[in-house]
C-alpha positions in Angstrom: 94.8 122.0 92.4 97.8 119.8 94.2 99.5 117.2 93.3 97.6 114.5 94.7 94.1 115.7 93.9 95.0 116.0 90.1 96.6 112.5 90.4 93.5 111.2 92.3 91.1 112.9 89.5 92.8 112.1 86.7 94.3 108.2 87.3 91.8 106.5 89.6 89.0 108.2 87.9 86.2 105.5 89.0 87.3 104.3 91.4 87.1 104.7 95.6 90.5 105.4 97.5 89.3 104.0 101.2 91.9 104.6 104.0 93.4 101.6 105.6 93.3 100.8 109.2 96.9 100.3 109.7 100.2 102.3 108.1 103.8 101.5 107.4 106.9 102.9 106.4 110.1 100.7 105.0 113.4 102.8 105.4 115.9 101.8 103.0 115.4 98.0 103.9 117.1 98.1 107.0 113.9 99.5 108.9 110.1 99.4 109.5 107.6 101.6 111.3 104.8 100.6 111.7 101.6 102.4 112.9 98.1 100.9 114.5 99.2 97.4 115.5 96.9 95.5 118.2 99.3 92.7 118.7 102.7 90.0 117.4 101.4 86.9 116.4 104.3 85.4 116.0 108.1 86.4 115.8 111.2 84.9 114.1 114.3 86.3 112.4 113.0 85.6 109.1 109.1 86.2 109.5 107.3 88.4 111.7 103.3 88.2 112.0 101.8 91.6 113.3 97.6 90.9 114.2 95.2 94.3 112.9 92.2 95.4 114.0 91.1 94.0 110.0 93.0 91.1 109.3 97.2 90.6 109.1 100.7 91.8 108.1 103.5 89.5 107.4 106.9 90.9 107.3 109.5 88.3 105.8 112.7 89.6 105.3 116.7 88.9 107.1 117.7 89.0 110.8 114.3 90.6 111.5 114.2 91.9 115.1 112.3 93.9 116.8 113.1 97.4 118.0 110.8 99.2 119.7 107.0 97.8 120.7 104.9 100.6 122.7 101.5 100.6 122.7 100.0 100.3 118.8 103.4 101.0 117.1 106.2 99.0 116.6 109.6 99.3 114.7 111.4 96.2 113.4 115.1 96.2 112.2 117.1 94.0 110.1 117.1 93.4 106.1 113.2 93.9 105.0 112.2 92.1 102.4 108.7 92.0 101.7 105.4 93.2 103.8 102.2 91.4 102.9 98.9 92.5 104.0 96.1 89.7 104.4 92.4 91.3 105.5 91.2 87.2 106.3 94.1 87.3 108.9 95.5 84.6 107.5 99.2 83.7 106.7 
């Protein structure tokens, strides 16, 4: 047995691990990826709003800009501070 299935079996015992619709990955602060965007909502250099197919994530961090935007994925530079996901698309 891996890793992850003894972890799954014997911590979340109970409960349902469902996959998200969207992915990210913050790089030492300095970096985001992110994976299965559909659109910006808005953009600033403190707060950047990214629109899912479920709902919203809000990146709030320093000098946030954004790096690369081609079709669903987009990486944002500057100081990451926080990512918040909100299914209601609100923020």
């Amino acid at each position: 047995m891996g890793f992850l299935d003894n972890f799954f079996k014997e911590i979340l015992v109970g409960e349902e691990v469902s996959p998200t619709n969207f992915r990210y990955t913050v790089y030492a602060k300095k970096s985001g990826y992110f994976e299965n965007i559909v659109s910006i909502v808005s953009y600033a250099n403190d707060k950047i709003v990214l629109k899912l197919k479920k709902g919203v994530l809000v990146v709030t961090g320093k000098n946030l800009l954004i790096k690369k935007y081609c079709q669903s994925d987009i990486c944002i530079g500057g100081e990451i501070l926080s990512v918040f996901f909100n299914e209601k698309g609100d923020f």
